[in-house]
C-alpha positions as CSV (number, residue, x, y, z in Angstrom):
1,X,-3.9,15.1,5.3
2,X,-6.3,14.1,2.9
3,X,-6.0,13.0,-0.6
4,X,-7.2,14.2,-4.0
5,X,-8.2,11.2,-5.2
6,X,-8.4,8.6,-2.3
7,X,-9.4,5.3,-4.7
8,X,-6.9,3.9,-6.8
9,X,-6.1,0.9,-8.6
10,X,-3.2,-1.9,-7.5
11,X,-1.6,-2.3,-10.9
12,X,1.6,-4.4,-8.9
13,X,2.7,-5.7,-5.6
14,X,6.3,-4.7,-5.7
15,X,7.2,-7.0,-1.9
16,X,5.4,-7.9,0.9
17,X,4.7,-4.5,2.0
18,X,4.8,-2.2,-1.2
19,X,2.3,-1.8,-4.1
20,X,2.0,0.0,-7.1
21,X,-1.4,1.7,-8.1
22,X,-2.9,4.1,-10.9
23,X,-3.9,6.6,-11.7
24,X,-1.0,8.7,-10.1
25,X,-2.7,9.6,-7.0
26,X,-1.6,13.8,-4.7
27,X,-2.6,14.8,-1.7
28,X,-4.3,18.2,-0.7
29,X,-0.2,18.4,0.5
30,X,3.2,17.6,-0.9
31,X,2.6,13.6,-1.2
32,X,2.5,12.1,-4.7
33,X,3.1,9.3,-6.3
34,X,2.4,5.9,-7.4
35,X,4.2,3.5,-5.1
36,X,2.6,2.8,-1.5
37,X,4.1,1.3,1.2
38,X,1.6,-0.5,4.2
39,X,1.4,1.9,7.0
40,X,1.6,0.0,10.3
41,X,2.6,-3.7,8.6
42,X,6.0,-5.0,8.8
43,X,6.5,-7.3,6.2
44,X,9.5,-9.6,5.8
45,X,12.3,-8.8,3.3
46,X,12.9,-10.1,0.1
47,X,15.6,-13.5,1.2
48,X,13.5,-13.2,4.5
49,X,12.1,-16.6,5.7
50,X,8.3,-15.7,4.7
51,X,8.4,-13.1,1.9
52,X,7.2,-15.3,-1.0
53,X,4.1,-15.8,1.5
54,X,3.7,-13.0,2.4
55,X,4.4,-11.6,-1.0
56,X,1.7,-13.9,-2.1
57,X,-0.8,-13.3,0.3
58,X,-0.6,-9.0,-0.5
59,X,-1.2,-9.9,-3.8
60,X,-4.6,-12.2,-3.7
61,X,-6.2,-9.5,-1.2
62,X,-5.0,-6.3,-3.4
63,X,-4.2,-7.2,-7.3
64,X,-6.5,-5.3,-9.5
65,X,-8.7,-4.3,-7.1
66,X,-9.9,-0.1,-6.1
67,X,-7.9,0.5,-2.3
68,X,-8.4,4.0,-1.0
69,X,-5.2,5.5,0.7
70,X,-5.7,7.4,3.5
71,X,-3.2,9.4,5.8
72,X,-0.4,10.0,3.4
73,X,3.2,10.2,4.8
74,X,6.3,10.7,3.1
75,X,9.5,9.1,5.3
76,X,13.1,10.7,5.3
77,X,14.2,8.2,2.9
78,X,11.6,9.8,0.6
79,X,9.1,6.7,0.8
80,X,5.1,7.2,0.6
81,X,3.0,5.5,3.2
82,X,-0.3,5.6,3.8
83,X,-3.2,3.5,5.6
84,X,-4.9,1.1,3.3
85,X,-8.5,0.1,2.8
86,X,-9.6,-2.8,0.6
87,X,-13.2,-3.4,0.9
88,X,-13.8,-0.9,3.8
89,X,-11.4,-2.7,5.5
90,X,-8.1,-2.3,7.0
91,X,-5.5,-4.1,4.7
92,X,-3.4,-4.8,7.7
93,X,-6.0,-6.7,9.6
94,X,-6.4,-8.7,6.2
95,X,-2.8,-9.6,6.7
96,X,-2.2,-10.0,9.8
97,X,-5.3,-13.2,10.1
């Protein structure tokens, strides 16, 4: 499913995994929202050995910079994810170097 508007701005890196952007961002479908998880990147949790790193590391590659959002989900739990481009690439090979 494709989205509206596919670029958007990171305004906040919530964890290691999660991001805030704007503007408020739809699909063609029922995903909306503003807060994106990382498809396909598991990141440790907050009092995880490695979160501040990784934490850190999500934030130099994506802070303030366009990302387009591709293949929307939304989990049971009611969470968005989608795959994440940063300079035509795939965020999770960024953070996985």
């Amino acid at each position: 499913m494709e989205l509206k508007k596919t670029r958007v701005t990171v305004t906040e890196v919530i964890n290691a995994g999660t991001f805030r952007v704007t503007p408020h961002w739809q699909s063609t479908g029922k995903e909306e929202g503003d807060t994106i998880k990382i498809n396909g990147y598991s990141a440790p949790e907050p009092g995880q050995s490695g979160f501040q790193k990784a934490k850190d590391g999500l934030e130099s590659i994506i802070r303030g910079k366009d990302v387009e959002l591709k293949n929307p989900k939304t989990t049971t739990g009611g969470q968005l994810v989608c795959d994440v481009m940063v300079e035509g690439k795939d965020i999770t090979t960024l953070l996985n170097r």
